[in-house]
Biotite code that builds the C-alpha atoms (Angstrom):
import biotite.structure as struc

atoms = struc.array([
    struc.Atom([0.000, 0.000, 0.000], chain_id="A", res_id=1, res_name="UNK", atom_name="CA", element="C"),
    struc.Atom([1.630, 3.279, -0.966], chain_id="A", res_id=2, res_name="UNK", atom_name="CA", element="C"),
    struc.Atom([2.205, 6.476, 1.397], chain_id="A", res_id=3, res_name="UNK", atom_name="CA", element="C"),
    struc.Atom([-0.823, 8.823, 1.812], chain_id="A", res_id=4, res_name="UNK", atom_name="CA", element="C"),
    struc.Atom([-0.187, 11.748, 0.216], chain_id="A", res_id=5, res_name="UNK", atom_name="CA", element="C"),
    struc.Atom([-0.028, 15.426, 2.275], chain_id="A", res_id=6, res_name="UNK", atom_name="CA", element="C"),
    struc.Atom([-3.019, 17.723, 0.407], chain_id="A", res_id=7, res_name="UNK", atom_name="CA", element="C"),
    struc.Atom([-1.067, 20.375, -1.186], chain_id="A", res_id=8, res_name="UNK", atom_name="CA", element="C"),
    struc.Atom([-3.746, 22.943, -1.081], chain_id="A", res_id=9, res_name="UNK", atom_name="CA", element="C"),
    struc.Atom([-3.816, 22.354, 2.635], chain_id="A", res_id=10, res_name="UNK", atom_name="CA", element="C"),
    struc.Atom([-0.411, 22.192, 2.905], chain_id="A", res_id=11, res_name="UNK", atom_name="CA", element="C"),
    struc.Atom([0.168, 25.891, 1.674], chain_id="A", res_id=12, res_name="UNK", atom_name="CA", element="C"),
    struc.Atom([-2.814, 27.057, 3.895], chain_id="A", res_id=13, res_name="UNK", atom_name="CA", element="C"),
    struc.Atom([-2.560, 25.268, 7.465], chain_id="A", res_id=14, res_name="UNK", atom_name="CA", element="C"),
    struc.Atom([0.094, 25.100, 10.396], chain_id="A", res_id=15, res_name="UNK", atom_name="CA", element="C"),
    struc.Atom([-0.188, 22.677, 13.420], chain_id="A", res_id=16, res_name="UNK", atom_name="CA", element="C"),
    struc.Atom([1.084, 23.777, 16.506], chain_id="A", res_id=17, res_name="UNK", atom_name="CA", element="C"),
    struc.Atom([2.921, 21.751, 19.212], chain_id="A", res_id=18, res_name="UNK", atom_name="CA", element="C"),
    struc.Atom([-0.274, 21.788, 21.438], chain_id="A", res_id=19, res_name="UNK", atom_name="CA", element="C"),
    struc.Atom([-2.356, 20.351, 17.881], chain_id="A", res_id=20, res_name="UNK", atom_name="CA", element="C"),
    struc.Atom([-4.444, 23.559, 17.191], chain_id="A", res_id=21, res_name="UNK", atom_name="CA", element="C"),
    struc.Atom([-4.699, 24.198, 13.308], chain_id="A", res_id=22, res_name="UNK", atom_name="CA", element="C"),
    struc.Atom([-3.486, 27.889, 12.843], chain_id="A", res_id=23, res_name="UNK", atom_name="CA", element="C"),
    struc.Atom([-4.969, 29.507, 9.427], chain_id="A", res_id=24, res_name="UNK", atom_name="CA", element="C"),
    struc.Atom([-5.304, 32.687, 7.841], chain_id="A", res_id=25, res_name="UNK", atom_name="CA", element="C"),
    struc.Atom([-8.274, 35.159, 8.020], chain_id="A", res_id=26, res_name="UNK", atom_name="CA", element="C"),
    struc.Atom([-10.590, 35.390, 5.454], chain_id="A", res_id=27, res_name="UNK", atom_name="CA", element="C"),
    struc.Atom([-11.491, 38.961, 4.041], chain_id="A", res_id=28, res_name="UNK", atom_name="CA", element="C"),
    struc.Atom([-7.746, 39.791, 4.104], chain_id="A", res_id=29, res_name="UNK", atom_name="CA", element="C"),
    struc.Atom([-6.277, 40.163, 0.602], chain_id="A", res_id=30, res_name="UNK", atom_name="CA", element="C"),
    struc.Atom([-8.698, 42.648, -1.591], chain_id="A", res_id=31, res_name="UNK", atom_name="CA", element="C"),
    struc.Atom([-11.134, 45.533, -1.662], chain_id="A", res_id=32, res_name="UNK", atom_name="CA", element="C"),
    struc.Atom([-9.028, 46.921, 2.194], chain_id="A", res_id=33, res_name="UNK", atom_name="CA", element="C"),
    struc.Atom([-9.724, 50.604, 1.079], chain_id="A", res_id=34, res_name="UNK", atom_name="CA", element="C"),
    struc.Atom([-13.412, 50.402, 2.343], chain_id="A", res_id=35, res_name="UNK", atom_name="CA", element="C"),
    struc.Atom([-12.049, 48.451, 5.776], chain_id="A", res_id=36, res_name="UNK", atom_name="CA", element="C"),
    struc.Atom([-10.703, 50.182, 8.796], chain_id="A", res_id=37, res_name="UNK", atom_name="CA", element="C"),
    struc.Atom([-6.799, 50.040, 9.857], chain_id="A", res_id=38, res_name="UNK", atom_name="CA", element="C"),
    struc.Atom([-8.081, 48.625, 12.864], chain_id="A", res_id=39, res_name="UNK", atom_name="CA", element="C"),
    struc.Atom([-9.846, 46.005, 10.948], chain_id="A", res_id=40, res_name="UNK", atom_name="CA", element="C"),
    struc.Atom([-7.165, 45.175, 8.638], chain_id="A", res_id=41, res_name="UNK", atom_name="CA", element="C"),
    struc.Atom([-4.405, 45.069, 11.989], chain_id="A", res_id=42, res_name="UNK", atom_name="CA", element="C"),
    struc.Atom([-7.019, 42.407, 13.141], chain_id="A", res_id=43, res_name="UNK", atom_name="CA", element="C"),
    struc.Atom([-6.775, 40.594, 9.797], chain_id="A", res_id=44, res_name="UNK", atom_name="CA", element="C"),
    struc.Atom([-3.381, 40.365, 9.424], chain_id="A", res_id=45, res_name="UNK", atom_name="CA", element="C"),
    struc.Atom([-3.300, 38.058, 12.809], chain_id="A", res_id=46, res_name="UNK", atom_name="CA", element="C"),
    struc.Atom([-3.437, 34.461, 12.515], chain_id="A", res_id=47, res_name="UNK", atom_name="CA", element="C"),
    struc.Atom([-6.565, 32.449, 13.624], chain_id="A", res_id=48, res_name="UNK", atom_name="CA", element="C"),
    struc.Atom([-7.057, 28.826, 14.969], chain_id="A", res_id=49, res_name="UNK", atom_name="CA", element="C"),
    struc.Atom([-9.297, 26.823, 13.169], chain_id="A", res_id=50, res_name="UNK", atom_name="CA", element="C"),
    struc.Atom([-12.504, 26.079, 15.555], chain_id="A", res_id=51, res_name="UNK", atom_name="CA", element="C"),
    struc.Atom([-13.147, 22.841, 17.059], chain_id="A", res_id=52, res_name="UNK", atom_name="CA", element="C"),
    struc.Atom([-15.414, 21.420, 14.256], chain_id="A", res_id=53, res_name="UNK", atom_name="CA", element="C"),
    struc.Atom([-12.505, 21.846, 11.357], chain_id="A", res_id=54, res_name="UNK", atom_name="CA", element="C"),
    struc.Atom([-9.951, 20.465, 12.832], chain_id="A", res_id=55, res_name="UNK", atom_name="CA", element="C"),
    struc.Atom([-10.294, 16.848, 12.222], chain_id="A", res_id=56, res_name="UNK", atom_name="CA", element="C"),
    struc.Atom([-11.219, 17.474, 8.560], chain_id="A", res_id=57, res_name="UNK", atom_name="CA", element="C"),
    struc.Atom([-7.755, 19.693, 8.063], chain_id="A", res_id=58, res_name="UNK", atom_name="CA", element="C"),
    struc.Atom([-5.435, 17.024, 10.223], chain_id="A", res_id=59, res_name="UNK", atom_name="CA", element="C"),
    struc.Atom([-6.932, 14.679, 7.798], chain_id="A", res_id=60, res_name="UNK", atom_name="CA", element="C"),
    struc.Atom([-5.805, 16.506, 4.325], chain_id="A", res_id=61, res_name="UNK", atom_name="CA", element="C"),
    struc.Atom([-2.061, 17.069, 6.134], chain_id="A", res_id=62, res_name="UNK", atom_name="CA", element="C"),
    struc.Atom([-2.091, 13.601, 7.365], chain_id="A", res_id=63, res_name="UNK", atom_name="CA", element="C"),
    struc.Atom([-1.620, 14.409, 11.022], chain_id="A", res_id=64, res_name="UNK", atom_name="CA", element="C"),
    struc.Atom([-2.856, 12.083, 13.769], chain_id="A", res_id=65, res_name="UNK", atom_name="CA", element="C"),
    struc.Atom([-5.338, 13.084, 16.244], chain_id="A", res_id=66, res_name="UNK", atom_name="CA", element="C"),
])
């Protein structure tokens, strides 16, 4: 049986820290900032940890155990 293969979308998109928390982007972060706040684009620019529900679905695409 061959090696599962790491997603590579995922793989671009998705950290997992030492305590197993998937860090991500924001969304609303990359176009049409002239109509959002500086405050609102500081807040952006900060990673985010994937809530409890997506986890499991993203350690499954980088082949991570639980």
């Amino acid at each position: 049986m061959p090696k599962m293969k790491t997603h590579s979308g995922a793989k671009k998109r998705f950290k997992v820290t030492g305590g197993g928390k998937v860090k991500a982007r924001h969304a609303f972060s990359s176009h049409i900032l002239e109509k959002k706040s500086p405050k609102r684009k500081r807040a952006l620019a900060a990673p985010v940890m994937l809530s409890d529900h997506d986890t499991p679905r993203v350690k499954k695409l980088l082949g991570v155990g639980k």
